[in-house]
C-alpha positions as CSV (number, residue, x, y, z in Angstrom):
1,X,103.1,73.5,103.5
2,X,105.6,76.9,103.3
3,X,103.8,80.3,102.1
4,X,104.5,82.7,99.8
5,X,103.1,86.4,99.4
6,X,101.5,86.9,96.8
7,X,103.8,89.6,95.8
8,X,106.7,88.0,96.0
9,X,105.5,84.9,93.7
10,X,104.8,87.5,91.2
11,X,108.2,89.3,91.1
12,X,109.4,86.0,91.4
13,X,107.9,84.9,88.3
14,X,108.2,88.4,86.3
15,X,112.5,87.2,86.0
16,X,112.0,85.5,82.8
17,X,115.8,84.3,82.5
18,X,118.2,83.5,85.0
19,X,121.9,84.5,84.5
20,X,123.2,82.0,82.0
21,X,120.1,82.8,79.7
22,X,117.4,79.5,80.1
23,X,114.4,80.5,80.8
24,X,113.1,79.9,84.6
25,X,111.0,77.1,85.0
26,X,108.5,76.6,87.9
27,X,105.3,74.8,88.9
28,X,101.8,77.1,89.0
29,X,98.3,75.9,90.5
30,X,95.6,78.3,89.4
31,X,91.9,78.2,89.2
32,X,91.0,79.5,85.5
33,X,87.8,81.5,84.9
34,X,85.7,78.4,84.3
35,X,86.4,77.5,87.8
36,X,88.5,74.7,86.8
37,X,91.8,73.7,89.0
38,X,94.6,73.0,86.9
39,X,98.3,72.2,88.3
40,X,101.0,72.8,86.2
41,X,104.3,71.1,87.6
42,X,106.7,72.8,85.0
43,X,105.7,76.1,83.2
44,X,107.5,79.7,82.3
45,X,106.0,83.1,82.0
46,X,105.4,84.5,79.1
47,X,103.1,87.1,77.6
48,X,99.2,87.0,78.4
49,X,98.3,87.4,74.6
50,X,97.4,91.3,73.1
51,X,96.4,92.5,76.8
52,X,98.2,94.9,79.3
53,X,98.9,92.1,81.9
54,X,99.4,94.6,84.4
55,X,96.3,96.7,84.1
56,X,94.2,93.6,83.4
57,X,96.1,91.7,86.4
58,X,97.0,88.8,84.4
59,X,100.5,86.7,83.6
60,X,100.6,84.5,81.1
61,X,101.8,80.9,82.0
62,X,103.1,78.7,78.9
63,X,103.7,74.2,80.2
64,X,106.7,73.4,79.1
65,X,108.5,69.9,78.8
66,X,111.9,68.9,81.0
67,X,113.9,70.4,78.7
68,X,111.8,74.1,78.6
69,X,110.3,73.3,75.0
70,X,106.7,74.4,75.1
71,X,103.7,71.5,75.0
72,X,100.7,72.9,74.6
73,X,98.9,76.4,74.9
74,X,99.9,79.6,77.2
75,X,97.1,80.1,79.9
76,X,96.3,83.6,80.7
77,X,96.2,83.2,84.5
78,X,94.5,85.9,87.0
79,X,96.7,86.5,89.7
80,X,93.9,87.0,92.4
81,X,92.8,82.9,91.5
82,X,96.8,81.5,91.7
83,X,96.6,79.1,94.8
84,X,100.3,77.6,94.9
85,X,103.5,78.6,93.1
86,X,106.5,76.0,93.5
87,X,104.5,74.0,96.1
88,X,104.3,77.3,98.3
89,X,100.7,78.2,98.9
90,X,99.9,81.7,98.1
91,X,98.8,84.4,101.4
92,X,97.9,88.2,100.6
């Protein structure tokens, strides 16, 4: 499996469009504060609710269909508990 720092999966993920306007889709696996695993397979950022994401370390991940229409809710995700972005496990 390829790896990915952390950092980069994050700046990676902050670029909300790409240059014709639709909104960047990619796959997330996190581990929420519950302690449940969930895997995503085709999500976009998006905000983390009424929070500074950046002070509270947190990005906001919203499931989307094929087509980039939302199903479901956003999931505030911590970025220290984000164990693969686009099938690239994430290294500090």
């Amino acid at each position: 499996m390829e790896t990915i720092r952390r950092n980069l999966a994050l700046a990676d993920m902050d670029i909300r469009r790409d240059e014709r306007g639709n909104r960047r889709v990619f796959s997330i696996k996190f581990v929420s504060k519950e302690g449940k695993v969930y895997f995503i397979p085709q999500a976009y950022a998006c905000g983390a609710g009424r929070m500074n994401m950046k002070e509270y370390q947190l990005r906001g991940v919203q499931p989307c269909d094929c087509k980039g229409n939302p199903e479901g809710h956003p999931y505030p995700v911590d970025i220290d508990l984000i164990l693969e972005y686009n099938k690239m496990k994430i290294v500090f």
